[in-house]
N, C-alpha and C positions, 0 to 999 in steps of 0.2 A: 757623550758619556754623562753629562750632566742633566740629562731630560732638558724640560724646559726653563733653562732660568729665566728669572722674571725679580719681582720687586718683595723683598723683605727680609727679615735678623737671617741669620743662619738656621736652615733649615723648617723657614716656614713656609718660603716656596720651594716645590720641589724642586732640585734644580743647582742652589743654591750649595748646595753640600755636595761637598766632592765624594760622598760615599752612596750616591744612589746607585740601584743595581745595574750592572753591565750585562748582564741578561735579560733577556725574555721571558726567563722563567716564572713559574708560578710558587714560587721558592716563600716570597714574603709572605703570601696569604697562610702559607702550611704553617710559619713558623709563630703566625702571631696566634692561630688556633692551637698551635701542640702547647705553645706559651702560654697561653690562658689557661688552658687544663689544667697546665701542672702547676700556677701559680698559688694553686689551692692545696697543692697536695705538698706532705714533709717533706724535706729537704731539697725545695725549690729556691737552685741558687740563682739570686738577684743579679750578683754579677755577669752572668751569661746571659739576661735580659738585657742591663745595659748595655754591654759590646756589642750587642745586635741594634740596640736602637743608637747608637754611636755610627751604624753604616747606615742604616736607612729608615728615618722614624718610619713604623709603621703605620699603614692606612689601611682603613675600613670604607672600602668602598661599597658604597650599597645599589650602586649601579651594576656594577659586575663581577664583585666579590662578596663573599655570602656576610652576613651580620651576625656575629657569635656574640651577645649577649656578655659572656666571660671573658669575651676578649677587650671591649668595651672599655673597660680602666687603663688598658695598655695603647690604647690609643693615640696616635699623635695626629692624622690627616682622617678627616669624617667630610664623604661625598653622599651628595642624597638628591636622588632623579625625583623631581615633584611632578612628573607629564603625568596628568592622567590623576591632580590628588589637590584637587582644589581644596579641597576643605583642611589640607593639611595634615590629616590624619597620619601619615609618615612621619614626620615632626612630631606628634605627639608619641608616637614610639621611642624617636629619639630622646627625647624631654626625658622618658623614663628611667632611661639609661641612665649609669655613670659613665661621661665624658669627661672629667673635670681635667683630663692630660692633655685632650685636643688643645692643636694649639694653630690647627692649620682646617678651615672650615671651606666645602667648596657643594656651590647648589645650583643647580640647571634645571631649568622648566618653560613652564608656559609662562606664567604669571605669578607673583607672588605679594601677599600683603604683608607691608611695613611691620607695623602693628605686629605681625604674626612671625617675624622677622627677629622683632625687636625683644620679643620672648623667649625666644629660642638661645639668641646670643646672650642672652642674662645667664643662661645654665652652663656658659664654656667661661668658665672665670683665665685659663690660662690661653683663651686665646690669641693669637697673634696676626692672624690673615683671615681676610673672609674676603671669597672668591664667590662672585654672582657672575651668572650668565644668564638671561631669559630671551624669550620673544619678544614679550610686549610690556614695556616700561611704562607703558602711559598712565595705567592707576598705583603706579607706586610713588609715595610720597617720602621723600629722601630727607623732610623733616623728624620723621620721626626715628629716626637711625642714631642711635646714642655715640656722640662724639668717642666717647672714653670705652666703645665697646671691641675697639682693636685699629691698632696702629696702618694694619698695611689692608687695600684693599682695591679689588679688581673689579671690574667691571664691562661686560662683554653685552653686544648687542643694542647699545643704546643707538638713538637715534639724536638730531641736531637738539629736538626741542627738550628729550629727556639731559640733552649733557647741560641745557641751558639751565633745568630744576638743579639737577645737580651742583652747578657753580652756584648756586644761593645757599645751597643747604648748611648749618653750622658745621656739619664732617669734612666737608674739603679745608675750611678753615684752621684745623687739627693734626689733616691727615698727615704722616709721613712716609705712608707708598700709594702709589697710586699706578695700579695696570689695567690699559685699555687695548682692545682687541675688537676689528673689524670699524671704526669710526672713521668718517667721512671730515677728515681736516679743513676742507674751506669751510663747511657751513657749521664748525663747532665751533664754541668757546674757548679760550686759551685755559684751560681747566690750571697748567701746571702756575700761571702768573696769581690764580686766586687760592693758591696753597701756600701760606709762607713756610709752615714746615716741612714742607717736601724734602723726604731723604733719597729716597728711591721711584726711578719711575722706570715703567717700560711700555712700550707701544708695539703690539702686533698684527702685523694683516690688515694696516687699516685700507679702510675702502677704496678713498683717491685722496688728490692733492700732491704736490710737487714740493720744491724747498723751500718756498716762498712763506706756504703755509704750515711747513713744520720748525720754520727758524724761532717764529717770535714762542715755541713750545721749551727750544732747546734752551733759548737764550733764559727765559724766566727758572732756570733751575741754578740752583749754587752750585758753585765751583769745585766743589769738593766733596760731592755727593757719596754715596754710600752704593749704591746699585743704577747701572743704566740699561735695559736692555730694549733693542730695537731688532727685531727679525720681521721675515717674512715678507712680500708684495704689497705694492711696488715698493722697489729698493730706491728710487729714482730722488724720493724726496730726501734722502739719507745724505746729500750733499751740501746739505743745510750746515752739517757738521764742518764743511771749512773756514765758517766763520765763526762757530762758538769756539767760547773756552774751557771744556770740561775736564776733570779727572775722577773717575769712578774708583771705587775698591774694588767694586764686581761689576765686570762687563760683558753683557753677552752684544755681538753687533755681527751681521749680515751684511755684506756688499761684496760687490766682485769691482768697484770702484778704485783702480790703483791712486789714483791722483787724492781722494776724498782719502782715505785709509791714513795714507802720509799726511797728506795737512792735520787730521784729528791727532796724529803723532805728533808732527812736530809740533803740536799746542800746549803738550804735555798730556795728552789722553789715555797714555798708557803709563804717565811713570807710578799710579798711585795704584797700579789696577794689583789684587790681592788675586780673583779668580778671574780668569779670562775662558771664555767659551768666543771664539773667531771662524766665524763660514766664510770663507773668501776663497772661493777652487778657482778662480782666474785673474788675481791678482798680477800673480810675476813674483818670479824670485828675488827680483832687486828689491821690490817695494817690502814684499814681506821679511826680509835680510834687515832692513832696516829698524821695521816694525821690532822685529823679535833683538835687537838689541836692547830697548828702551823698556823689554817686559823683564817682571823681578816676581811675579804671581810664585803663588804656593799650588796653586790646580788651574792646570792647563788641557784648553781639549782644543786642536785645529784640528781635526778629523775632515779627512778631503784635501787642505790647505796643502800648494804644493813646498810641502816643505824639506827640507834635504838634512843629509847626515851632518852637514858641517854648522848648519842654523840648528837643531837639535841640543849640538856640542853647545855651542853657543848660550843658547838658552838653558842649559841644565849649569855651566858653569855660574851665570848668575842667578841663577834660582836655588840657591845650597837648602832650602827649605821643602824640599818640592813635594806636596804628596800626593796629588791626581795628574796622573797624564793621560792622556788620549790623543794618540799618534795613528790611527785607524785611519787606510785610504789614503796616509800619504806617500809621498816617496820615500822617507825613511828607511833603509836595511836594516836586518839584528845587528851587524856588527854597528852601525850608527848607533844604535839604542845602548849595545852593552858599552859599549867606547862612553856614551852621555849618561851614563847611569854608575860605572866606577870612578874608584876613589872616595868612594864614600856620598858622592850625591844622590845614592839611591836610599840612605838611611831609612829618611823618611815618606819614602814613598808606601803608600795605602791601597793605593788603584793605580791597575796599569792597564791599556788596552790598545792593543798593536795588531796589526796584519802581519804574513809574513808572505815576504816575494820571494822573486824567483832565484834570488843567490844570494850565498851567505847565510842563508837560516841555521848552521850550525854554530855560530853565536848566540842563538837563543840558548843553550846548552849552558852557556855562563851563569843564568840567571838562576841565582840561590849559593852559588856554588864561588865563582872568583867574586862576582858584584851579589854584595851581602844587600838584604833586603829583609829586616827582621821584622817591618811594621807592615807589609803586603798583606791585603786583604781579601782581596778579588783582583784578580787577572782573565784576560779576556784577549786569549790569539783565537784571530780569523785568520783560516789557512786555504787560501784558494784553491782549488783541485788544482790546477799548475804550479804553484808556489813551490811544491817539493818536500813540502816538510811531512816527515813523520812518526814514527811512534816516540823518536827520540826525546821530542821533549815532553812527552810524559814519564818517560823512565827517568829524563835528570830532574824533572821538578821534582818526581815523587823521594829521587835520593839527595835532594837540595833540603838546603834550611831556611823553611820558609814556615816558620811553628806560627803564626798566625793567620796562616790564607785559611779563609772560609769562605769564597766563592771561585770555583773555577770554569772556564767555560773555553773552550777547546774547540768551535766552532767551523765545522767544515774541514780541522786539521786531518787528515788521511792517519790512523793510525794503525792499524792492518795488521798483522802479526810480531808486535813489536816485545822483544822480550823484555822485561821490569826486573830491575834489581831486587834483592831483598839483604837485607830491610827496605821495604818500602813501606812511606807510612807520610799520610795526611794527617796530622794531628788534632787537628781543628777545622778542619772541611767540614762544609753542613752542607753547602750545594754544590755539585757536580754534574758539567752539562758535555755531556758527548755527542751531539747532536749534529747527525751526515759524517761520524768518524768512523765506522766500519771497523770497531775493536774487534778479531778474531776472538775466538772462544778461550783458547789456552791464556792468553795475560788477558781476559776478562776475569777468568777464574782467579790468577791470581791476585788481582786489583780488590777481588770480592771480599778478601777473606778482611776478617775483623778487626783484626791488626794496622791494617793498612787505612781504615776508614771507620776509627772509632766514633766519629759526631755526625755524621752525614746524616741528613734528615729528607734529602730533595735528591734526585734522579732523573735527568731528564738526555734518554738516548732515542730520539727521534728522529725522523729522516735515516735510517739506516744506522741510526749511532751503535747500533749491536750487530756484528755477523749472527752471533747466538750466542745462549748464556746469559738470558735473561729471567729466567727459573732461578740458577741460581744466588743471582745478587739477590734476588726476591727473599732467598733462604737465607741467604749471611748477611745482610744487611737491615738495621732496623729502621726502615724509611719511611716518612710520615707524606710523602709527595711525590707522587710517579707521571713521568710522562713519556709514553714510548709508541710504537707503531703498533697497529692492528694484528701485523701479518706475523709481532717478532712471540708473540703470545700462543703458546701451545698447548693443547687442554689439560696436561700434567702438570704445568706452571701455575692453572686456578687456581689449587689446593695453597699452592703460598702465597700466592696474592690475596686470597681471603687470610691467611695468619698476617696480616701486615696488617698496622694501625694505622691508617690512609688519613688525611685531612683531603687531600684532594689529589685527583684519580683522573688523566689526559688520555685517554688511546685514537691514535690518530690513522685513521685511513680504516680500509675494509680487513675484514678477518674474518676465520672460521665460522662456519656456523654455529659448529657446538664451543668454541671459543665463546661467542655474542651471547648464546643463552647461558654459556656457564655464568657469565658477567652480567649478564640480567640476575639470573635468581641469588647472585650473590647480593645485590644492590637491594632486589626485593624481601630477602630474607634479611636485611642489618646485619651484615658481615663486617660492615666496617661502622660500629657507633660514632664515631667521631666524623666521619666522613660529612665535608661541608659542602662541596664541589665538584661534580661529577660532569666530564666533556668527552660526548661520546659519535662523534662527526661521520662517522665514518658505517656506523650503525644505520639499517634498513628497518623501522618497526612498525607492526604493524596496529590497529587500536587493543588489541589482546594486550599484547606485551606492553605500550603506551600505560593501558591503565594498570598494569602491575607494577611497573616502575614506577607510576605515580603517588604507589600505595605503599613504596620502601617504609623499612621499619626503621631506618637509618634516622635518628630524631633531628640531628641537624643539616639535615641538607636540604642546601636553600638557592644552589646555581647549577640548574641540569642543561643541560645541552645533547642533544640527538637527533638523528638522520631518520625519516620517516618515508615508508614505500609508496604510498601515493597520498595525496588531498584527500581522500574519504575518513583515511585512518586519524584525523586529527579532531574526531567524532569523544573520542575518548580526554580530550581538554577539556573538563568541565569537574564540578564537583570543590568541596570541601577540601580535596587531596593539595590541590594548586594553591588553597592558603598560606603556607608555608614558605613557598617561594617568592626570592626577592630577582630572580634572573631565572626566565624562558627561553632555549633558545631553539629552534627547529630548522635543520637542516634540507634542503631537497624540496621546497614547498613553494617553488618559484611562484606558482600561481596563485599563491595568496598575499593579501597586502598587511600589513603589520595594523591594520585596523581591524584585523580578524580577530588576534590575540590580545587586542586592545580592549575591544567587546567585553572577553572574557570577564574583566575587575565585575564589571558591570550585573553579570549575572553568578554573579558567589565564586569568581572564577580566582585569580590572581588578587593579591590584596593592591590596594593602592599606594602607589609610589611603583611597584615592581619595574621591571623591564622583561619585554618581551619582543621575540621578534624573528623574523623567516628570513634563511639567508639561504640561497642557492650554494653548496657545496661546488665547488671547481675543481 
């Protein structure tokens, strides 16, 4: 539930904040383009900015989500793919910009110069992280990297002899985080014994090395650290931990190691921990019983962990602060959940994301209704096609009081002809994901109506999530982000999907014919001005259509994605048109290598930095 955590303050790695999203959705990117828009225009309330950047600072990825210009001051996480942009000229786009909000900087390439590096970070005065990944470290010089230019900082792909430059440089002598991913522990330097300030550190994925070699890493950090996270392969060196002494505030750790788990406990490794994220699916109940006595965290995720209804109890009685849980994939029942959630320890719960099995799920019923939950923000039930559940708890959420949830995601829940109360009413919903729920048509209708879903901004009924009656949420609802199926879109439905102010437009799988060219000349004609993001997979085109869609009048769309009929037709990728774009994606083109669409920059094609690339549709 917490993505990746890893090393830095609060919300500068993602991860770190218990309000990142519980969906899949493309929910964030809509919100921070309809947010820019309107940041300009009267009576653009600030406060509904905040609350949104309070869940999930947003991020401007310029690898796979488009770069609006206007959206740029609202920035919190700025990612920027340099393959393919030696000279930097990306970077200089950026420079252009106002970023002065980032505060969470992350860059992956081939190569990159210091120097070039170290100008860039002069222009994010509020940064806090700066996250590098490259190839080839060998001409980068780690002298010229301004100590005082951000506290926390990662570093992916280095090799023995770059971590050796690296422990010289005045930044390790400064730093207070430090994340490393994919390194090779015998042949490096003990990087964390040449930081005295180290607050935080995490190691992911790295190469090899046993406990031997990650002890004298663990042992050089203080006692009383701020952030620890260790995940991923091999887990094996992770036994190092029965001889240190550490206590984290935030810990993310990985092992299926019962014996290692408890000695880091009994050292006291859990009594300081604030956030805990735990992957341990084969520990044992005894060891993890234990575990989860000595946790007192405010956001918790063991998602997998087998954990039970009475260790839950357990844990929510001593956690009276609690406000991210993630209980996903474990054995947990609803009535465990509602049982560890009443009397008031659900106050402050913000994020909840739970499964539901196969008995008992009408204790989810409670939730809003006997266990008060006034601060929920996003909620996120996975309902397995066997689990049993169904429309039920969308008809008590929607007559619950939950006047703050604004993300729901209902995933795989079976909802089928479920009748809704009225009043029903999401008051503050902006995303809504029904996605593999087969809402029948009659309570789609009435779910549609305006009353019920005054803020919604995002939509996402894919995988079946609509029997039908997707026309008309099109009609009653003012949604800035759609994502639904091919098949569930009928040619009577264009007409409203062009009245909709789209930022960004998902149809997934095959559809109509005249469905596909209505949704062609809509694109080509700038039906939707705002529109930044258009992913269209499912689509067969041919170089006609190719080069008209290339030609949309749509000004800011800058991440296309589409399905093409054969290798000939990609004749039409060329031109002035594909300047624009920061994300090409072509679907069905097996036989080509992404050094096709690489070419492209080369000959006036894609601008530099872009991302482009051929994926076989499955």
């Amino acid at each position: 539930m917490f993505g990746s955590a890893a090393v830095g303050v609060d919300g500068a790695w993602e991860g770190l904040s218990p309000y990142h999203l519980l969906t899949r959705s493309p929910a964030r990117v809509a919100w921070l383009a309809a947010l820019a828009r309107r940041h300009a225009e009267p009576g653009f309330d600030p406060d509904r900015w905040h609350a949104l950047d309070r869940i999930a600072p947003p991020s401007l990825w310029m690898q796979d989500n488009p770069l609006d210009p206007g959206a740029a001051p609202l920035a919190r996480t700025l990612a920027v793919g340099l393959r393919g942009d030696p000279e930097g000229r990306l970077l200089d786009r950026v420079e252009r910009l106002d970023f002065g909000g980032v505060t969470r900087l992350c860059l992956s390439g081939d190569t990159l110069d210091a120097r070039r590096l170290a100008r860039l970070l002069s222009c994010l005065p509020a940064l806090q992280a700066a996250q590098l990944h490259l190839d080839d470290w060998s001409g980068f010089d780690f002298e010229h990297l301004d100590p005082a230019a951000a506290p926390h900082w990662s570093f992916g792909g280095l090799g023995p002899a770059d971590g050796a430059r690296l422990a010289e440089a005045p930044l390790l002598g400064v730093v207070e985080g430090l994340w490393l991913s994919g390194v090779s522990l015998p042949a490096f330097p003990v990087l964390t014994a040449r930081a005295p300030a180290l607050r935080s550190f995490a190691l992911h994925n790295h190469a090899d090395g046993d406990e031997d070699d990650l002890r004298p890493w663990l042992a050089a950090l203080p006692h009383e650290l701020d952030n620890l996270s260790l995940w991923g392969k091999p887990m094996f060196a992770l036994e190092a931990l029965r001889d240190v002494t550490l206590s984290p505030r935030r810990l993310r750790l990985q092992m299926d190691d019962a014996q290692t788990l408890l000695s880091f406990t009994r050292r006291g490794g859990m009594d300081r921990v604030d956030t805990l994220e735990l992957g341990c699916r084969r520990v044992g109940e005894a060891a993890l019983s234990e575990v989860v006595e000595r946790v007192r965290a405010r956001r918790i995720s063991l998602a997998g962990a087998p954990l039970t209804d009475a260790q839950l109890l357990r844990l929510a009685r001593q956690s009276p602060g609690l406000q991210a849980l993630d209980v996903l994939g474990t054995a947990v029942t609803a009535r465990g959940l509602v049982a560890a959630l009443e009397g008031g320890r659900g106050m402050s719960l913000e994020a909840l994301a739970v499964s539901t099995m196969p008995q008992g799920n009408e204790a989810l019923l409670a939730l809003g209704h006997q266990v008060a939950l006034p601060r929920l923000r996003r909620l996120l039930v996975f309902g397995p096609p066997r689990s049993g559940m169904d429309g039920r708890l969308l008809r008590a959420l929607g007559a619950a009081n939950l006047p703050r949830l604004e993300v729901l995601d209902l995933l795989q829940s079976p909802l089928g002809e479920v009748t809704l109360p009225d009043p029903l009413r999401f008051p503050a919903l902006r995303h809504l994901a029904l996605d593999r729920c087969g809402l029948s048509a009659r309570p789609a209708e009435h779910l549609w109506r305006r009353a019920c879903l005054p803020a919604l901004e995002s939509l996402s009924v894919t995988g079946g999530g609509l029997a039908a009656g997707l026309g008309e949420a099109l009609s009653a609802l003012q949604i800035t982000a759609l994502a639904c199926d091919g098949d569930a879109l009928r040619p009577e439905d264009l007409q409203r999907l062009r009245a909709a102010d789209l930022v960004r437009l998902q149809v997934m799988g095959p559809m109509d014919e005249g469905v596909e060219q209505g949704l062609l000349d809509a694109l080509a004609d700038g039906a939707w001005p705002g529109l930044a993001a258009a992913e269209l997979p499912g689509t067969r085109l041919d170089d006609t259509q190719i080069h008209r869609l290339l030609q949309s009048a749509a000004p800011r769309l800058m991440d296309l994605r589409f399905g093409i009929r054969g290798v000939d037709d990609l004749a039409a990728l060329s031109g002035p048109a594909l300047q624009r774009l920061l994300v090409l994606v072509v679907h069905n083109a097996e036989r080509l290598s992404a050094a096709f669409l690489q070419e492209l920059a080369g000959a006036g094609g894609l601008p530099p930095g872009a991302i482009a690339w051929v994926d076989r549709l499955r």
